[in-house]
N, C-alpha and C positions, 0 to 999 in steps of 0.2 A: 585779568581774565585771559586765559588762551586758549584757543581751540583746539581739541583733541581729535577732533574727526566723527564720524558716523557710521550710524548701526543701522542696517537695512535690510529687512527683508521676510518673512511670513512667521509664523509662531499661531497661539493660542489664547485667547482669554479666557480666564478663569476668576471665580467668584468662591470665595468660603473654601476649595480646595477641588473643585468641581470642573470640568471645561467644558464653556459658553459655547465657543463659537472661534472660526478660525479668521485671524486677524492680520495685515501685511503693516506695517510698521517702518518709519522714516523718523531717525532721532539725531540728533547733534549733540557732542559731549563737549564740556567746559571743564576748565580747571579752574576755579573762584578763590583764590587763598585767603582767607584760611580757612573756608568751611569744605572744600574738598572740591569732588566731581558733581557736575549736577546736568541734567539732562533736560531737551525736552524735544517735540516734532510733534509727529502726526501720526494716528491710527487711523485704520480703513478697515470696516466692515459692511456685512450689507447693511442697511438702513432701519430695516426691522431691529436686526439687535443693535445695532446702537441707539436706538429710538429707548427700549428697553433698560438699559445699562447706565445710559449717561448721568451723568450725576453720581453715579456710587463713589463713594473708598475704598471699597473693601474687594478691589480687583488687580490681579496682577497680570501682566502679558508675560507667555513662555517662550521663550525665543526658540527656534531649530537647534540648538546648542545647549539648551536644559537652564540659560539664565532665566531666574525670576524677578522680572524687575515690574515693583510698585510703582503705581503713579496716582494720579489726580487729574481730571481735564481742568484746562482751561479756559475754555469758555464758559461763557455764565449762561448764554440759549444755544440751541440745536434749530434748528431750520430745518421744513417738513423733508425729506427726501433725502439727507445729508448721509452721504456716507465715510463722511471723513471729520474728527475732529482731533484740536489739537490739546496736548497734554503734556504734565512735567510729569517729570520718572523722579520719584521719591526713597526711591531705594533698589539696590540690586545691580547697579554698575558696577563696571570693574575699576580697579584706581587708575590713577593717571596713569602709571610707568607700566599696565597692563590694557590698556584703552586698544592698541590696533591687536592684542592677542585674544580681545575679544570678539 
């Protein structure tokens, strides 16, 4: 495994093609051979809409730069007031040899 560095900083959550709500985002990239790049860190919204959200699949964060990257949380609970939880990115990274141009 090597680390490829991090992606930080504000974008959009979206559901079904729609946008949620505005999101600030803290991720770490990996190189895992042989299944590729794979991601994960931390989102932050207010608390109401992640209250709302959490748990889904079928959402993806838009970056400032027009990336759409999938994810999944990983946590299994949310705690009352939580405005940050953390998640893997399932899709929409850039590859290794493109990771700091993105």
């Amino acid at each position: 495994m090597r680390y490829l560095g991090g992606l930080r900083g504000a974008g959009t959550l979206r559901c079904k093609g729609q946008d949620v709500a505005p999101a600030d985002y803290a991720l770490d990239g990996y190189l895992i051979p042989p299944a590729g790049v794979a991601g994960s860190g931390e989102i932050r919204m207010t608390p109401e809409v992640l209250k709302k959200v959490f748990g889904r699949r079928d959402l993806e964060l838009v970056t400032e730069n027009g990336r759409a990257l999938a994810f999944r949380f990983s946590d299994k609970k949310l705690h009352a007031g939580d405005d940050a939880a953390h998640i893997d990115v399932t899709g929409g990274l850039p590859e290794a040899k493109n990771w700091r141009a993105a």
